[in-house]
C-alpha positions as CSV (number, residue, x, y, z in Angstrom):
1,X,-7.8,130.3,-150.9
2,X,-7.7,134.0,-150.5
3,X,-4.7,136.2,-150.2
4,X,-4.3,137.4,-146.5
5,X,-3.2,141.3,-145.8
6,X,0.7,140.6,-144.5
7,X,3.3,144.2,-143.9
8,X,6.8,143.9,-145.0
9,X,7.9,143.4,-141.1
10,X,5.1,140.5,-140.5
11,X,6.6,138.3,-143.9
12,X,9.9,138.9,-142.6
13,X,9.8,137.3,-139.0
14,X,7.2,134.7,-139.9
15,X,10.2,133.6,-142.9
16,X,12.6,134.1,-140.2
17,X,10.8,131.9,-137.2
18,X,10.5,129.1,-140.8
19,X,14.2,129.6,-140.6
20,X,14.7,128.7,-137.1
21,X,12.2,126.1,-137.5
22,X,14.1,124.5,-139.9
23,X,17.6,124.9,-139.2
24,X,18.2,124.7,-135.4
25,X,14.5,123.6,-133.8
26,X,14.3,120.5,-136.6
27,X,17.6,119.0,-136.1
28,X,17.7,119.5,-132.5
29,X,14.5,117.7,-132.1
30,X,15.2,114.8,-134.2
31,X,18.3,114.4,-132.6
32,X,16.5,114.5,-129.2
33,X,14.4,111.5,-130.9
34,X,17.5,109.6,-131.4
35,X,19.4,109.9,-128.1
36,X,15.8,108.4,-126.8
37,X,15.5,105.7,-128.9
38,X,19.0,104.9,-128.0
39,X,17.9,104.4,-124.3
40,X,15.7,101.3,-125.2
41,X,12.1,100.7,-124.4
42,X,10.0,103.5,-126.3
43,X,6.9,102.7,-124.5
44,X,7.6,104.0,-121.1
45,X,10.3,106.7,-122.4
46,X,9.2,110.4,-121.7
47,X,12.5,111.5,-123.4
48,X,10.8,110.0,-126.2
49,X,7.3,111.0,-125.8
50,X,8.3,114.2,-125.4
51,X,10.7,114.4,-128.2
52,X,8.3,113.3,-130.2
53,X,5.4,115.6,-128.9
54,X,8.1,118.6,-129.7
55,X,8.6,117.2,-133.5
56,X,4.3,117.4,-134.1
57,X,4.4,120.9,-133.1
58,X,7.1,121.9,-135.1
59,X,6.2,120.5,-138.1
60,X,2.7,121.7,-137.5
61,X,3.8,125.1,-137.0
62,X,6.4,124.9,-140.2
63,X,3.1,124.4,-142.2
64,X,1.4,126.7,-141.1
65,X,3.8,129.3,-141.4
66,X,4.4,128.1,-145.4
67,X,0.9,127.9,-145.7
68,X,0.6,131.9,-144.7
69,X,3.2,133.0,-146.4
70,X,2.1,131.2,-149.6
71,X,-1.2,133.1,-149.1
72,X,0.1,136.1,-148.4
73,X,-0.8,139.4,-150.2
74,X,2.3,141.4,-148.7
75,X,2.2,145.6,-148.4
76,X,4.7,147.7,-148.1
77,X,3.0,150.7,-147.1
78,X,5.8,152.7,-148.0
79,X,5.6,152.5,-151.1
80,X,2.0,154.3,-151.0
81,X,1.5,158.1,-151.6
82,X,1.2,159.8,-148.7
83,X,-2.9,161.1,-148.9
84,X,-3.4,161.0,-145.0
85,X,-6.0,158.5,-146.5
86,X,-5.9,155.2,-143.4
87,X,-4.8,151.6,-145.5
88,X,-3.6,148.5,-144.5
89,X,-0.1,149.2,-142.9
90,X,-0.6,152.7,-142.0
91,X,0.0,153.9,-138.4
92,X,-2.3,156.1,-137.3
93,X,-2.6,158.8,-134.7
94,X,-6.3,159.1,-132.6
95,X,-7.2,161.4,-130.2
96,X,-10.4,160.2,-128.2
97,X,-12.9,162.8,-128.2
98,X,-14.6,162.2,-125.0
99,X,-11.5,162.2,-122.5
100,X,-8.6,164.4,-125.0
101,X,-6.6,160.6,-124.7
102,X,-4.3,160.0,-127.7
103,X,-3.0,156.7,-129.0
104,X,-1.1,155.2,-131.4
105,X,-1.7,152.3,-133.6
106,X,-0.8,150.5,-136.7
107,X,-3.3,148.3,-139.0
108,X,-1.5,145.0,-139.7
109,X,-2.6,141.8,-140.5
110,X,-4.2,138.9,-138.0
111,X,-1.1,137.1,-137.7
112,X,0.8,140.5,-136.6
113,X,-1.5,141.7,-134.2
114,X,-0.2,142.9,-130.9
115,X,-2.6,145.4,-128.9
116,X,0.2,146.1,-126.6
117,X,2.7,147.1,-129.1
118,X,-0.2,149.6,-131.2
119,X,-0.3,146.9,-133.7
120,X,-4.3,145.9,-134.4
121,X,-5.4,143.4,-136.9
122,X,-7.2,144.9,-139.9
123,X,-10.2,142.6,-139.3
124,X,-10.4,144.6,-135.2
125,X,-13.7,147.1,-134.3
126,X,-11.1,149.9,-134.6
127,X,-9.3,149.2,-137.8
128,X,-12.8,148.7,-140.0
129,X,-13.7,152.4,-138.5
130,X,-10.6,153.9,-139.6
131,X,-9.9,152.0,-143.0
132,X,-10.7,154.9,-145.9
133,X,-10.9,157.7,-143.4
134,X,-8.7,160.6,-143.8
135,X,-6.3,163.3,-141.5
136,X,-9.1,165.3,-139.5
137,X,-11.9,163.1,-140.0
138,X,-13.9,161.6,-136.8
139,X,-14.1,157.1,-136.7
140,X,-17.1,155.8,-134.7
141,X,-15.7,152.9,-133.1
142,X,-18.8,150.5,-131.8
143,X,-17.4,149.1,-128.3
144,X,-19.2,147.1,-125.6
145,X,-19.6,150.2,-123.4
146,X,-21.2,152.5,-126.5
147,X,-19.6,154.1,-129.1
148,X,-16.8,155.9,-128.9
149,X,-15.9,158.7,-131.2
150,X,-11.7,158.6,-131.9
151,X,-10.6,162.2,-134.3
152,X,-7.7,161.2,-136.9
153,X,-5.3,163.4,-135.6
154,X,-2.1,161.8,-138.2
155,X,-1.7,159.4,-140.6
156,X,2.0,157.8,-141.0
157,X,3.1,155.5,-143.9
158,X,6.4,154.0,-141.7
């Protein structure tokens, strides 16, 4: 399988929700199975079905999480030189050509993506435009609506 692009900050609070997976969420949950099995017929129990339903999700979601993280190819972008060059991890400063806007977003990994925090997957429209451009150069992001032309104003290794 290949390695997937993971940031310092995404490994940490995917190893922390396997954690609380784990821990409190698995216990809890099989407990939950027992107090329902206590209360006799399983077939008509929703404590039970329910319980149960909650114990395939978590256990689905505890591979999946190991299954990432053993995949994982994590960056610390710190680390990097700082060349104004845009990588994986980088956050980067755009000002839209057209209307003067600026914004503010960081290239993380799929799993990390969160539009509304600036965080964009590396795969997005925006991040493939800006990967290997540097401080001052000019992406041409291809949108639904046309292109639109965003100037590398700053390049941030955080």
């Amino acid at each position: 399988m290949t390695k997937v692009p993971l940031t310092v900050r995404g490994a940490e609070k995917l190893r922390a929700e396997l954690q609380q997976l784990k821990s409190v969420d698995r216990p809890r949950i099989i407990q939950a199975i027992a107090d329902a099995r206590a209360h006799g017929d399983l077939k008509e129990n929703a404590e039970y079905h329910a319980a149960r339903e909650q114990q395939s999700f978590a256990e689905g979601r505890i591979k999946d999480i190991e299954g990432k993280l053993s995949n994982a190819h994590i960056i610390d972008v710190t680390k990097h030189e700082p060349t104004g060059k845009v990588i994986f991890g980088a956050t980067v400063l755009l000002s839209n050509e057209e209307s003067g806007e600026e914004v503010t977003y960081q290239i993380v990994g799929e799993d990390e993506a969160d539009i509304k925090a600036g965080m964009i997957s590396v795969n997005s429209p925006i991040a493939r435009a800006l990967i290997a451009k540097q401080e001052g150069d000019v992406a041409v992001v291809q949108a639904p609506g046309g292109d639109i032309h965003f100037e590398i104003v700053e390049v941030r290794y955080e």
